[in-house]
N, C-alpha and C positions, 0 to 999 in steps of 0.2 A: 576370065578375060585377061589375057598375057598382058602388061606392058611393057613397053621398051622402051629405057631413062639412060642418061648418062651417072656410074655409077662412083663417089666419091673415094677416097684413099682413104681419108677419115671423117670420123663421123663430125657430120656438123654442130652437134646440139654439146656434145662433152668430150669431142676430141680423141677420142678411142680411132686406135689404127685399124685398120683391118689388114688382115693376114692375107696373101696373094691367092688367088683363088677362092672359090664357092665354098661357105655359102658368106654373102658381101650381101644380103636385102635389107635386113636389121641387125643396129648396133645389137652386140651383145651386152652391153651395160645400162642402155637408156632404152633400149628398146626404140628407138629412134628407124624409121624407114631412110635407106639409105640412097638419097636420089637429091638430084643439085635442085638449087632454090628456085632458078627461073625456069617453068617450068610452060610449054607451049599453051594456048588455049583451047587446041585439041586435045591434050592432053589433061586437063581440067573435066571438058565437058566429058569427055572416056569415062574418067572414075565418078563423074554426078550422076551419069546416066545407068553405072554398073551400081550405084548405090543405091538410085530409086529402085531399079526394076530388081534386085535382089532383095529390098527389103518388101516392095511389094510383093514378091512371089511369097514370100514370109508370113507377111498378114493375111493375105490368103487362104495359105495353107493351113495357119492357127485358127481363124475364123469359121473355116469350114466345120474344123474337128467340133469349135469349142461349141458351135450352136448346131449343130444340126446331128453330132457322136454324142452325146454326153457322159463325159467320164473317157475317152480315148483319148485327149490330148493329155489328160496326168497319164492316163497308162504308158503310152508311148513315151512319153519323158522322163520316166521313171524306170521305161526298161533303154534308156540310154539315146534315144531319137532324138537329141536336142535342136542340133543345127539347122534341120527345114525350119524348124517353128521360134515364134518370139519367146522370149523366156519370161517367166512366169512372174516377176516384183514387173519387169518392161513393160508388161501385157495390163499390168492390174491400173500402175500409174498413170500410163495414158488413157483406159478407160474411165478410169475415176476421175481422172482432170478433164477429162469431156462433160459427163454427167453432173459433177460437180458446177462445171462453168455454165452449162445450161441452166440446173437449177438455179443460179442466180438471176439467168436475167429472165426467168420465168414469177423470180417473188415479183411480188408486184407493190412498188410504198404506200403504207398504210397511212403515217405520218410523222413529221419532224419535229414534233413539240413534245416538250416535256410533258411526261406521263400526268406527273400533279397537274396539267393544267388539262388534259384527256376527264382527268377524274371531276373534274368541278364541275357542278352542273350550269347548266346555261344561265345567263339573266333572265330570259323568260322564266324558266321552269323553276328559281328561284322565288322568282314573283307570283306565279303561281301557286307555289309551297306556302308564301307567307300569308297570301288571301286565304287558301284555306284555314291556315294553322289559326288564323286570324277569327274565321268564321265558326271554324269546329268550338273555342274557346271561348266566343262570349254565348254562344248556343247553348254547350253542354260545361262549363265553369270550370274544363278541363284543364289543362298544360300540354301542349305536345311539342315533343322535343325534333328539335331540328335533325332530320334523316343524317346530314354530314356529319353529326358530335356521334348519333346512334352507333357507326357502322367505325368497327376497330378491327384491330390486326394485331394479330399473334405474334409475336418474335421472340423466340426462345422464352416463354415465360412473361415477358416483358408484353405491357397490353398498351396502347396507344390508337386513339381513333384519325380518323383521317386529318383532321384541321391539327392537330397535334404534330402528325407527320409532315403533314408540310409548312407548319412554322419551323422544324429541325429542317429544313433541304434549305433554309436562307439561311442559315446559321454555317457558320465556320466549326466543322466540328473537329477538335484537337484533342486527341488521346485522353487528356484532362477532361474537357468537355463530356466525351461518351463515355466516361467511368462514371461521374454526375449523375447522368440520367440515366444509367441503369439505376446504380443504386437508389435515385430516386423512386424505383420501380420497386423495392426492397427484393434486388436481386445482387448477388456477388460478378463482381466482372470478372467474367472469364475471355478467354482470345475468342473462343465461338462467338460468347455473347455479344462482342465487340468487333468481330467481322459481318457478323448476321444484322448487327445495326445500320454500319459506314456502308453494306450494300444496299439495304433495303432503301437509306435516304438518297443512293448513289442511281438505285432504278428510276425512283419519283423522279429525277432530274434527268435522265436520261429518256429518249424517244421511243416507240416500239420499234422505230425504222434501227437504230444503233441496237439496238438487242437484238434482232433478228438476224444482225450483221454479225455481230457478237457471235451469236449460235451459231450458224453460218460458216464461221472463217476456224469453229473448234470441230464442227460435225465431221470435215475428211479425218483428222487425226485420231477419233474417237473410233470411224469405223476402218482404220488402218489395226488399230488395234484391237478389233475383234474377231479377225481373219486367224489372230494366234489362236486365240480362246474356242475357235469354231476347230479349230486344229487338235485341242488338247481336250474336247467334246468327242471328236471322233476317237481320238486315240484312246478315252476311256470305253468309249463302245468295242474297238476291235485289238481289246488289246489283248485275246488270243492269240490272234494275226503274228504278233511282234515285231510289228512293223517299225520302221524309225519314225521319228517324228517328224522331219520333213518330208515324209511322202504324204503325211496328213495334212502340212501345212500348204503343198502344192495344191492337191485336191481341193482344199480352201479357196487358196487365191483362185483357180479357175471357177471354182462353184461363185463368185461373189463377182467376178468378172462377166461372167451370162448374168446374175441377176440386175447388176447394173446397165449391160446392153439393154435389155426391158426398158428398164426404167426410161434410159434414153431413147427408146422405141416411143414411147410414151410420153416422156416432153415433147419429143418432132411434133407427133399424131397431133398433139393438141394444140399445137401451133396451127393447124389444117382444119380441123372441126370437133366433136364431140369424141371424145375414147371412153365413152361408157362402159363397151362395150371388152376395151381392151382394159381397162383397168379391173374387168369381172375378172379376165383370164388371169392377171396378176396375183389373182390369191392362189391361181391352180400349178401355175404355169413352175415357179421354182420348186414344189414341193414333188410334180413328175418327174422332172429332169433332175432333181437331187435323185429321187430315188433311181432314175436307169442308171446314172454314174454312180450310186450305190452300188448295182449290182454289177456292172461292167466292171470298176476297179475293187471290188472286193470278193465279188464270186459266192453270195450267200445265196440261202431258198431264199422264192418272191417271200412268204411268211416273215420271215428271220428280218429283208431288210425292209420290209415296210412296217415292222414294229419299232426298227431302229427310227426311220421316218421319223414318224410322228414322236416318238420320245424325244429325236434329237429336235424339230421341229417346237414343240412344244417348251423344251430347255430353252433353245438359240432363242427364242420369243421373247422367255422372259429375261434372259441376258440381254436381248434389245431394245426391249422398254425402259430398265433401266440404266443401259447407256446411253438412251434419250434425254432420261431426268438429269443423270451425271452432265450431259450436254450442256442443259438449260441453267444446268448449278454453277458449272462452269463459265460458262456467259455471263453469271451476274458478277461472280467474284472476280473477272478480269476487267471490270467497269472500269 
């Protein structure tokens, strides 16, 4: 779409002349579009309308490849076709900022009270507890010990039962403090032992709603950075090939970019009704479509890459499990 502007002498933004005659569109120094400030409101709505409808013929044509070719939009853009199509970090970000924002307003709050006060048992079921304990002991000339002292927790060595833990979460605890009570535990303080403490009493005070948020707000970042790892997974399988590494990392970003469409296939659905039925295909549904863009962008026997399949399948698994745990370790130590 041509337009036609009234063209300046010099550049507006840093003062560069321009030399008489073509080409005069952009500064050579700032790169600056070379066209005066006031500018018509036909001329506005011109370039909004050439912006939607060019970026929409875009998603489009990315859309088409990426769900319904699999494996043709890295081919293509890797044998140079970039321009029709969205480019591949563009594609991943906006997908994942959709999915992501959905799954938020899909958690649904659990609750806002500190966890220690989650873990107490009720006054009833107290009172209950004590009749019994009560009853069982002048019956049988027993002792039975209060379930709450019973039930402890591990922390690096360190053993502490419930009512112990949440006498420390009223406490001010100051570096002096937590070297104390370890070593009352006849442990040496070390920086673990002394972070694995100030978090563990930092959770008890903290909500499930704030940790969930916690996890949450670390999760994109966590699977931003497994898109490389899923990249340097391929490249040790096809590193016959000798291929560069960013043609593995592209391959990535689009394989992770369908799997997230799903997903958000999958939030909508259930905002609608029951997806039972689609959350069954979910187990099938990336491990196909990995494998046809397997064999479209690599070109091996069906054999060859549905062994790679399931190995790499199998790997990326448990690299995902625990970038889950890493997640959830995360979330506490940024209490």
């Amino acid at each position: 779409m041509a337009h036609s502007h009234n063209k300046l002498s010099a550049c507006a933004n840093c003062g560069y002349t321009f030399p008489e005659g073509p080409p005069d569109e952009f500064c050579p120094n700032c790169g600056q579009q070379n066209q005066e400030v006031s500018l018509s409101l036909g001329h506005v709505m011109e370039e909004f309308l050439e912006g939607i409808f060019h970026f929409d013929s875009k998603v489009f044509r990315t859309a088409k490849l990426l769900l319904l070719r699999p494996g043709e939009l890295t081919k293509r853009f890797l044998a140079g076709h970039r321009m029709p199509y969205v480019p591949p970090i563009r594609l991943y970000v906006f997908i994942s900022f959709v999915f992501f924002f959905l799954l938020s307003l899909s958690v649904k709050p659990s609750s806002d009270r500190p966890t220690k006060e989650l873990l107490r048992p009720s006054r009833y079921l107290e009172q209950k507890n004590d009749s019994i304990r009560k009853a069982v002991s002048q019956s049988s000339g027993l002792m039975i010990l209060d379930g709450q002292d019973s039930i402890s927790t591990q922390v690096f060595g360190m053993k502490f039962n419930q009512a112990e833990l949440e006498a420390l979460s009223e406490q001010e605890l100051t570096h002096e403090r937590i070297d104390s009570i370890i070593r009352a535990q006849k442990q040496e303080p070390t920086l673990l032992r002394r972070t694995a403490l100030r978090q563990t009493i930092r959770s008890l005070n903290s909500s499930p709603d704030e940790l969930v948020h916690k996890w949450m707000k670390n999760l994109p970042i966590l699977m931003f950075v497994l898109m490389p790892l899923f990249a340097l997974l391929l490249k040790g399988l096809y590193r016959r090939q000798h291929q560069y590494y960013l043609a593995h990392l592209i391959f990535s970003i689009h394989f992770h970019c369908f799997v997230f469409v799903l997903f958000i296939l999958n939030l909508l659905l259930s905002r609608v009704g029951s997806t039972d039925w689609f959350q069954t295909a979910l187990v099938f549904l990336p491990a196909v479509y990995f494998f046809l863009a397997l064999r479209n962008n690599y070109g091996q026997s069906f054999l060859k890459t549905l062994s790679k399949v399931l190995l790499m399948m199998t790997t990326y698994g448990m690299v995902l499990a625990g970038t889950i745990v890493v997640s959830m370790l995360l979330s506490l130590l940024t209490l």
